[in-house]
DRENNU-914582 format. One record per residue (C-alpha): residue number from 0; x, y, z; residue in three letters. Coordinates in steps of 0.5 Angstrom, whole numbers, always signed. Layout:
<sites>
{NUM; {X; Y; Z}; 'ALA'}
...
</sites>
This chain:
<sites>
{0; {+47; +7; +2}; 'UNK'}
{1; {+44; +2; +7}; 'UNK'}
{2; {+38; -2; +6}; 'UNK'}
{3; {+33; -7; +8}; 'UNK'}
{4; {+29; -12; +4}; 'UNK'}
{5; {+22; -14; +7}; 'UNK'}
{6; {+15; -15; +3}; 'UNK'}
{7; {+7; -17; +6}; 'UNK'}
{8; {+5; -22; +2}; 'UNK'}
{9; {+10; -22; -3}; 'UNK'}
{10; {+8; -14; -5}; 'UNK'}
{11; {+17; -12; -4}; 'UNK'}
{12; {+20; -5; -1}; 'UNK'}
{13; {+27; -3; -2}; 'UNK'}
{14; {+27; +0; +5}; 'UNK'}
{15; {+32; +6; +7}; 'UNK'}
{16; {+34; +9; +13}; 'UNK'}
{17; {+35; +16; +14}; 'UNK'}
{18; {+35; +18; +20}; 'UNK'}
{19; {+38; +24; +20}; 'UNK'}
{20; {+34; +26; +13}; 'UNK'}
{21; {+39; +27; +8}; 'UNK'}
{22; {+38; +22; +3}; 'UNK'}
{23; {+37; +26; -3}; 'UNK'}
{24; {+32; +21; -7}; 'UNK'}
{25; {+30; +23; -14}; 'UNK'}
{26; {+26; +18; -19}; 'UNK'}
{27; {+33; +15; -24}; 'UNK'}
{28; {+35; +12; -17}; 'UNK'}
{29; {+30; +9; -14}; 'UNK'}
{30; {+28; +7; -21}; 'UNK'}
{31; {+35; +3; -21}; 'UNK'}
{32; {+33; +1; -14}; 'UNK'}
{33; {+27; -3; -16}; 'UNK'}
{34; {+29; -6; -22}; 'UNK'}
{35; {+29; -14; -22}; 'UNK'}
{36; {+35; -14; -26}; 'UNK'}
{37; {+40; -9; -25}; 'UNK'}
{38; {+38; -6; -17}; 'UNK'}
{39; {+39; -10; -11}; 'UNK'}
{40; {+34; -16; -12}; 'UNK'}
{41; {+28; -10; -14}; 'UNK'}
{42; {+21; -8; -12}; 'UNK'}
{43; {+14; -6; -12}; 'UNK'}
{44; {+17; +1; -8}; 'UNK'}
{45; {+21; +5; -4}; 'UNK'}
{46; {+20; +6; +4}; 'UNK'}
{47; {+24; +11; +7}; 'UNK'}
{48; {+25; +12; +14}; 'UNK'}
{49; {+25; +19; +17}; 'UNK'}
{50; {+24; +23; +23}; 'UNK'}
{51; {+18; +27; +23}; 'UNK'}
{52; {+21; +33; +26}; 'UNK'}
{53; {+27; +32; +20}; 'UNK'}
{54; {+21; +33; +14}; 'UNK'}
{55; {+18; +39; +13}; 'UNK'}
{56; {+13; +36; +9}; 'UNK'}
{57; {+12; +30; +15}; 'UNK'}
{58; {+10; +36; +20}; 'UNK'}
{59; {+5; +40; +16}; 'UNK'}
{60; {+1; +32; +16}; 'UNK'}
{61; {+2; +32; +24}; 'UNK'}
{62; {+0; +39; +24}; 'UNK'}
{63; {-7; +38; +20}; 'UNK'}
{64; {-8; +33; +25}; 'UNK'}
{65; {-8; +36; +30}; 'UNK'}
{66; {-12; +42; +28}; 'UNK'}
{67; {-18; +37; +26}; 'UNK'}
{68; {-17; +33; +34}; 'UNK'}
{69; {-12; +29; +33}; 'UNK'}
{70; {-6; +30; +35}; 'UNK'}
{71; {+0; +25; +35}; 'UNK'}
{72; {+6; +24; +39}; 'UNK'}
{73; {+8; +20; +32}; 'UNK'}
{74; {+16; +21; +30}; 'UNK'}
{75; {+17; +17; +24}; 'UNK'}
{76; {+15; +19; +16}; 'UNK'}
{77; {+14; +13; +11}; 'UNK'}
{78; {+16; +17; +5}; 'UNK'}
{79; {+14; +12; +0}; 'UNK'}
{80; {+15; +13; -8}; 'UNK'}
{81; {+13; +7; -13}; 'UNK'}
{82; {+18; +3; -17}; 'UNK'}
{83; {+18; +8; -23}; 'UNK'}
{84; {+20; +14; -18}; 'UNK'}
{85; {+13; +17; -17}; 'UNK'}
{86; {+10; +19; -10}; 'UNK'}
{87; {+4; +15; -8}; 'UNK'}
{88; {+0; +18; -3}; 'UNK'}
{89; {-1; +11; +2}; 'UNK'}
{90; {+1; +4; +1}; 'UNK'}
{91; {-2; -1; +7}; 'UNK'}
{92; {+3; -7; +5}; 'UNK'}
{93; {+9; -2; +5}; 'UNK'}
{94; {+5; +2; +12}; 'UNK'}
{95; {+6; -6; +15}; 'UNK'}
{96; {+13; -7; +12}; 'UNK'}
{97; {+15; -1; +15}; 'UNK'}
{98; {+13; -2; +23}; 'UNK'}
{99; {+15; -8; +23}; 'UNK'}
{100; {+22; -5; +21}; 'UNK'}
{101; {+22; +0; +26}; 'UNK'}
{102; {+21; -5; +31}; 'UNK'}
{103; {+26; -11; +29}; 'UNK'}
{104; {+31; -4; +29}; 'UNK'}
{105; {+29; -1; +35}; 'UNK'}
{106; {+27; +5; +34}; 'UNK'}
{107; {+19; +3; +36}; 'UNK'}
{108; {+17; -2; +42}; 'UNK'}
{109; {+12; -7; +40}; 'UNK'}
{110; {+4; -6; +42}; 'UNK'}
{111; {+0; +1; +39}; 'UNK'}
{112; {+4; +7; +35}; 'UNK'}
{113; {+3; +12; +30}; 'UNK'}
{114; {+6; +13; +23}; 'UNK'}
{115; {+6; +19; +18}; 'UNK'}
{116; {+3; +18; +11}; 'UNK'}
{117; {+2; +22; +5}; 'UNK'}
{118; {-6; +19; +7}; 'UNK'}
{119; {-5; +22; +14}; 'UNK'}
{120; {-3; +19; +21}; 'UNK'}
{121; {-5; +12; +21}; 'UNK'}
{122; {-3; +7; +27}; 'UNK'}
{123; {-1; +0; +27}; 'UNK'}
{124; {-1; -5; +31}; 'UNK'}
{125; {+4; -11; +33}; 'UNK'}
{126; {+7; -16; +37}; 'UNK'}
{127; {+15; -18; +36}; 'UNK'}
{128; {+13; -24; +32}; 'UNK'}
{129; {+6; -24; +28}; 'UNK'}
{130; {+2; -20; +24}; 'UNK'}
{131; {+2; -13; +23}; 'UNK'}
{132; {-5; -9; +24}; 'UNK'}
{133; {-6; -2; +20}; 'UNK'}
{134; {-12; +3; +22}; 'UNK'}
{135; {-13; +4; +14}; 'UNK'}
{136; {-18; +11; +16}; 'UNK'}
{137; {-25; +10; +13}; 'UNK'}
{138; {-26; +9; +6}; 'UNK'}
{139; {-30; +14; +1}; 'UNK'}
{140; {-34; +11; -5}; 'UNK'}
{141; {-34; +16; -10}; 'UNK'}
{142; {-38; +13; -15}; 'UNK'}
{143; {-38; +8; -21}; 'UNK'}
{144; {-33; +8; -27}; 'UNK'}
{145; {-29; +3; -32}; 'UNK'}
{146; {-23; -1; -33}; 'UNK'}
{147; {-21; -4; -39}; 'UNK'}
{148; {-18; -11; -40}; 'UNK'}
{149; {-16; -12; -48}; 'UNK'}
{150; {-23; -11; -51}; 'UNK'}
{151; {-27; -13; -45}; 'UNK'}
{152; {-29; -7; -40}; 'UNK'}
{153; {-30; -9; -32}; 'UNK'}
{154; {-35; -3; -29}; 'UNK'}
{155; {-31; -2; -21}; 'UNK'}
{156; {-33; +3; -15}; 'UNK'}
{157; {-29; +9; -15}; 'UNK'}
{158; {-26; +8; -8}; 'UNK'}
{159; {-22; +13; -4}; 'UNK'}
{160; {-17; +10; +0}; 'UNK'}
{161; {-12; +16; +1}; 'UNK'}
{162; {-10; +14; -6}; 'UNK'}
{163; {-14; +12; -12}; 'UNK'}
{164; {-18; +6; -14}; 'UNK'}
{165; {-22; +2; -19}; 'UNK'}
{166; {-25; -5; -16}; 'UNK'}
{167; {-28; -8; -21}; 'UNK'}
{168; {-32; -14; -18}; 'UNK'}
{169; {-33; -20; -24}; 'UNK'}
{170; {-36; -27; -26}; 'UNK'}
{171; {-30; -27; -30}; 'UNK'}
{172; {-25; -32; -26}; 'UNK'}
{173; {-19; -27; -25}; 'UNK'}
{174; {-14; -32; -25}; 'UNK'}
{175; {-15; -31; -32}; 'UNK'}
{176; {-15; -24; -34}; 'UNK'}
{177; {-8; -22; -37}; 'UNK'}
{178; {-7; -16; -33}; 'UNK'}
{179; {+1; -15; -37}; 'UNK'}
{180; {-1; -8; -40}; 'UNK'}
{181; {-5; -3; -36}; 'UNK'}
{182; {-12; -3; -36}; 'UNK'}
{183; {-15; +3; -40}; 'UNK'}
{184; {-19; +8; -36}; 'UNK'}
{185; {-23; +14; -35}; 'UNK'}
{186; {-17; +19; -35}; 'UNK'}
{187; {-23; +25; -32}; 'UNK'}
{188; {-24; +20; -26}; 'UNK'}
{189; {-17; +18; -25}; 'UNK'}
{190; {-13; +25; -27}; 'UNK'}
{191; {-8; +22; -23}; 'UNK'}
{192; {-7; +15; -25}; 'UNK'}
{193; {-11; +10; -21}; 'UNK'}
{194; {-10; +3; -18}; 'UNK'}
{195; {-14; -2; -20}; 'UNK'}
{196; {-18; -9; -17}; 'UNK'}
{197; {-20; -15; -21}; 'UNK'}
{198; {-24; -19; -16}; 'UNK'}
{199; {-29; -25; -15}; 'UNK'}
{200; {-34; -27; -9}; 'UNK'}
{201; {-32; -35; -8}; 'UNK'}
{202; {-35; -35; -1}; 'UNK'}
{203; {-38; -33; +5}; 'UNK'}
{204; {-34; -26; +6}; 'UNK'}
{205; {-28; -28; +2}; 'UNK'}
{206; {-26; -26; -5}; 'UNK'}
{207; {-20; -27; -10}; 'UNK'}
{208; {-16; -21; -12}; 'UNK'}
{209; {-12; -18; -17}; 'UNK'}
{210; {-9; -12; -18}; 'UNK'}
{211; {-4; -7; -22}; 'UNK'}
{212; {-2; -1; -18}; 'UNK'}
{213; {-1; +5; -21}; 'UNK'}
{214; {+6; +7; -22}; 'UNK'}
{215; {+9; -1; -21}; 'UNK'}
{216; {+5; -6; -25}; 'UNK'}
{217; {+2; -12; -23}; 'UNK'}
{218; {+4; -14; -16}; 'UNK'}
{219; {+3; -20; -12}; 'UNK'}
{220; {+0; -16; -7}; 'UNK'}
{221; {-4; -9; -5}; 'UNK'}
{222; {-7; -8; +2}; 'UNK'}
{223; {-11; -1; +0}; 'UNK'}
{224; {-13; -5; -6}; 'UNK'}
{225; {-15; -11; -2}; 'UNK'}
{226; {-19; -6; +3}; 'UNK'}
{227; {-23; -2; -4}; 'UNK'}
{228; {-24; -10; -6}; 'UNK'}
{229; {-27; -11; +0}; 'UNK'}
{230; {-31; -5; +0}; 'UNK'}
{231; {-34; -8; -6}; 'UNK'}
{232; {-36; -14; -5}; 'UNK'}
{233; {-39; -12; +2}; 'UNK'}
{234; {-43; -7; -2}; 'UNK'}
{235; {-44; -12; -7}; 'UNK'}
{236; {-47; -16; -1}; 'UNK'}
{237; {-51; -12; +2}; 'UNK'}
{238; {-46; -12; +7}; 'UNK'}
{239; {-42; -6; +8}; 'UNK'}
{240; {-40; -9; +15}; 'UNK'}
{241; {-35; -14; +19}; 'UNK'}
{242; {-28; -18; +17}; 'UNK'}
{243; {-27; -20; +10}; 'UNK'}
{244; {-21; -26; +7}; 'UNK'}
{245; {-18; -23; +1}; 'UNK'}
{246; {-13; -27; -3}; 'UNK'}
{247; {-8; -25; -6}; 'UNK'}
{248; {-3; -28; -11}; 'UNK'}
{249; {+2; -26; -6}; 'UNK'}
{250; {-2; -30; +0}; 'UNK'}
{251; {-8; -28; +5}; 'UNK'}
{252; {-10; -21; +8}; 'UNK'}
{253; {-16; -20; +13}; 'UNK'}
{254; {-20; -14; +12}; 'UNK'}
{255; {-25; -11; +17}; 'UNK'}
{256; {-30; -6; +15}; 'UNK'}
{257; {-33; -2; +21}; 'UNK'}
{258; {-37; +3; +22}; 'UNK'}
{259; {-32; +8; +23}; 'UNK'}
{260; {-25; +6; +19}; 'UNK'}
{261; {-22; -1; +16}; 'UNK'}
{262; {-16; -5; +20}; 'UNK'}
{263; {-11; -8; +15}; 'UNK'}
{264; {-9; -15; +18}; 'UNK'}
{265; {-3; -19; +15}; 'UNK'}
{266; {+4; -22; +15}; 'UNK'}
{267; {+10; -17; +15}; 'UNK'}
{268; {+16; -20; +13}; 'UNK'}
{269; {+25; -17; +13}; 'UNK'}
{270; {+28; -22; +9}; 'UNK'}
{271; {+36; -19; +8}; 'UNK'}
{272; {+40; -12; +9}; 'UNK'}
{273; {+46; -10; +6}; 'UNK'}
{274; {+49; -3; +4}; 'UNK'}
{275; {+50; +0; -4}; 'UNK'}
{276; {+56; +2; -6}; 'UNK'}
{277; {+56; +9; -8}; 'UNK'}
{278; {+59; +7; -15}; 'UNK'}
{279; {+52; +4; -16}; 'UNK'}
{280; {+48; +10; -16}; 'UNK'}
{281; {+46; +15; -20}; 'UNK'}
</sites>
C-alpha cells in the first residue's frame, strides 16, 4: 500500500492513493495506520484518494449537486475516516491536505477546482506553492448547548458545518484547560458525537483555539472547528462578517465569513511518502 504523509497546521493524514478504487479500507486498519507508535508515524485521520466515477457513494454526492444547480465536473473523492476508523462527514485541514496532494502529483492543475465531500462538492483554491484555500459552504447555527470540562460546563453555538460542533466561547484562558478526557456533552443534541471548540477573543477579530474531534482526540489543529470558532466569536461580536485569525496549537488559520459561505485559508504541507508492507496490515 503507498502513502503520503501531509498536515495543515500540524492536524496530520495518513494519505492512500487508490486510483483504481479497490483499496478495502476497514476500521482495525486504519486504527494501525493512525497509531503514533505501531503505524507509520500516525495521524489525525485517513485521506483516500478516489475517482469520483469509481465510488458509488461519490457519484450520488455529485448527483445531489447537480439536482439543487450545481453541477461539478469534480473528479476526485476525499474519502476521510477519522484516526479511530470512523467516518466523518467533512475535514477542512484534511480537504487543504488533499489539493495539495493532487496538485504535487499531478493529478490537478494549480488555480480553481472541485472535490467531493461526505459535506458535499467544495472548491479549492491554490498555486504550486503557498496556502490552500477551501470554500467551506455556509455555516448553520442550531442553537445553544454545553460542554463539559472536569467539573466546569462551557455553553457553545451548536454549528453545523457538514460535520457537527460545539463552540464554546470562554474567559477562562484556553491554553489551560485539560482537554485529556472528552469533553461531556448532550448526547440528544449531538446523537453522533460532535466536535468541540474551546476559544477566547484576545484581539481585533482574532481568537485562540482549542479542540478535541470526535473520533481522534485532542489535535493540534481543526479547520471546521476553526470557521464554528469563528462563527462564535463573530457572533459574539456582533459581527457576523469578514476575515478572522484563528490560532491554533498547530499554527495560524484565517477565516473569512461572508454573506453566503466561509474560505478556509492556511498552509498544506506533504512531509514523506513510503510504501507499507503488506505483512503489516491487518
Amino acid at each position: 500500500m503507498r502513502f503520503v504523509k501531509g498536515h495543515g497546521t500540524q492536524n496530520d493524514f495518513v494519505i492512500l492513493p487508490d486510483r483504481d478504487g479497490g483499496l478495502d479500507l476497514h476500521a482495525p486498519l486504519i486504527a494501525e495506520l493512525c497509531d503514533r507508535r505501531a503505524g507509520i508515524g500516525g495521524g489525525d485521520g485517513v485521506l483516500r484518494v478516489v475517482p469520483v466515477k469509481l465510488s458509488p457513494e461519490a457519484v450520488q454526492i455529485a448527483e445531489r449537486a447537480r439536482e439543487a444547480g450545481a453541477p461539478t465536473t469534480a473528479e476526485w473523492f476525499m474519502d476521510y475516516r477519522n484516526a479511530d476508523g470512523s467516518m466523518a462527514e467533512m475535514c477542512g485541514n484534511g480537504l487543504r491536505v488533499f489539493a495539495r496532494y493532487l496538485v504535487d502529483a499531478g493529478l490537478a492543475d494549480p488555480g480553481e477546482f472541485d472535490v467531493v465531500t461526505r459535506a458535499g462538492v467544495r472548491r479549492v483554491r491554490l498555486d504550486r506553492e503557498g496556502d490552500v484555500t477551501v470554500d467551506m459552504g455556509m455555516p448553520k447555527v442550531l442553537g445553544e448547548s454545553k460542554a463539559g470540562i472536569g467539573l466546569k460546563e462551557y455553553d457553545g453555538l451548536v454549528i453545523d458545518m457538514g460535520n457537527p460542533h460545539l463552540a464554546c466561547v470562554t474567559g477562562e484562558p484556553v491554553t489551560q484547560l485539560d482537554l485529556s478526557a472528552p469533553p461531556a456533552f448532550d448526547p440528544a443534541v449531538f446523537p453522533q458525537g460532535v466536535n468541540v471548540e474551546l476559544l477566547n477573543a484576545v484581539g481585533e477579530r482574532r481568537v485562540v483555539m482549542r479542540v478535541y474531534e470526535r473520533g481522534s482526540g485532542e489535535t493540534p489543529s481543526c479547520g471546521t472547528g476553526a470557521v464554528a470558532a469563528a462563527v462564535a466569536a463573530a457572533r459574539l461580536g456582533g459581527d457576523p462578517l469578514g476575515t478572522w485569525a484563528v490560532e491554533v496549537p498547530g499554527g495560524l488559520l484565517s477565516v473569512t465569513l461572508t454573506e453566503n459561505t466561509s474560505l478556509l485559508t492556511g498552509p498544506a504541507v506533504l512531509v514523506a511518502s513510503g510504501d507499507i508492507p503488506a505483512a503489516h496490515l491487518l
